[in-house]
C-alpha positions in Angstrom: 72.3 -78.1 45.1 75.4 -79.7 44.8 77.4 -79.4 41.0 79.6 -81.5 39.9 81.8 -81.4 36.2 82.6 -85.2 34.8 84.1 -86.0 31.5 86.0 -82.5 31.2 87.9 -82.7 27.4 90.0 -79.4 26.3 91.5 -78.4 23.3 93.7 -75.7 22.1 92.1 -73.3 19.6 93.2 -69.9 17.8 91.3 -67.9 20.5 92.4 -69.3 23.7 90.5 -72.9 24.1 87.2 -74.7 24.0 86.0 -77.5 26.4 83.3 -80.1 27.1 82.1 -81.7 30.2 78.6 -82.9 32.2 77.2 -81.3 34.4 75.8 -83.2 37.3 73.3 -81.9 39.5 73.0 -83.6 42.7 74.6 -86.4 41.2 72.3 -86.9 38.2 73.7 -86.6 34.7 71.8 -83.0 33.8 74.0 -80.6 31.1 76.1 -81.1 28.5 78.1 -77.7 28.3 80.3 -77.0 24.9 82.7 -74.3 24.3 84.2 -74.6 20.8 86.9 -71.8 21.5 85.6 -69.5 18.8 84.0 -66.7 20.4 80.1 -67.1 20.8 78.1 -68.7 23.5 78.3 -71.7 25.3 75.6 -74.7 24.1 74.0 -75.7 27.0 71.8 -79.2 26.7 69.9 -80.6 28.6 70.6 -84.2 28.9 66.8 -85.3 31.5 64.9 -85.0 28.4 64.1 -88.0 25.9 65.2 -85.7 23.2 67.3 -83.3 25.0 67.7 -80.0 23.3 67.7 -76.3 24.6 64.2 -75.6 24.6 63.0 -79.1 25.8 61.1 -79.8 29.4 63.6 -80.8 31.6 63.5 -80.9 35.4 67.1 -80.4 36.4 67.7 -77.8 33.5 65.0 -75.5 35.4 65.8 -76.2 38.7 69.5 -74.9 37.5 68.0 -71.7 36.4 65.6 -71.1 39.3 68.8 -71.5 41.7 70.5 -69.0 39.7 68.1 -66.5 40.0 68.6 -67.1 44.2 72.5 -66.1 43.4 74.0 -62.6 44.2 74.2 -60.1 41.2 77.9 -59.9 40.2 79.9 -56.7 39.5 81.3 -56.4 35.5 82.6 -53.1 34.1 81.0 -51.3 37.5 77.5 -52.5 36.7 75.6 -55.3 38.5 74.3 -58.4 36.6 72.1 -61.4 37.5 73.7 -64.3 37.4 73.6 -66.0 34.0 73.8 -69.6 33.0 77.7 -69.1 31.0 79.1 -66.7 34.0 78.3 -69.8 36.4 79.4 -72.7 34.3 83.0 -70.5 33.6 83.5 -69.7 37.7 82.4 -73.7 38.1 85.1 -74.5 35.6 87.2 -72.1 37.1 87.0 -74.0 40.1 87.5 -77.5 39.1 90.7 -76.6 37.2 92.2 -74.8 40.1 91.2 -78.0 42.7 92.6 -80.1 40.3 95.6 -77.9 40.2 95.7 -77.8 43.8 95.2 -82.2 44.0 98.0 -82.5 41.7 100.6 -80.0 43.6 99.6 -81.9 46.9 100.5 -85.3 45.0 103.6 -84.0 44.2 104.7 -82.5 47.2 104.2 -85.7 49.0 106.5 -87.5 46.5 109.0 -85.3 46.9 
């Protein structure tokens, strides 16, 4: 499965920072993740569904949580987990924001 974050908005906030984006799933439109930056869980929604919401059918919403069940557990506080939905979308985020990082630096460099 190939992921892919579009539409990524942040904002400041008293505990750190929320975020927005889509989540594309083999290059279909599938999630709409929400972090307000308040504490508290991320809303996930499905966006496949005529009236997407968290408990709707939707095709590529389940196909996202089948593959994570195929994922590695992950280590926190010396205890192993399964992989969850918000742990995934974070490290996904993680990742875009550090290739972005990375894309920009690179730009620079060459205009230097």
């Amino acid at each position: 499965m190939k992921f892919e974050i579009k539409g990524l908005k942040t904002w400041n906030t008293h505990d750190g920072g929320g975020y927005q984006f889509n989540l594309y799933i083999d290059g279909k439109k599938a999630l709409w993740v929400h972090n307000d930056g308040n504490g508290g869980c991320l809303d996930i929604t499905p966006l496949d569904v005529k009236y997407p919401n968290q408990w709707g059918e939707s095709k590529l919403y389940k196909m996202f949580r089948d593959y994570l069940k195929t994922l590695p557990k992950y280590e926190m506080f010396g205890e192993l987990f399964d992989m969850d939905e918000e742990i995934f979308l974070e490290e996904l985020l993680n990742d875009y924001e550090y290739n972005k990082a990375l894309r920009s630096e690179e730009h620079t460099s060459e205009l230097q």
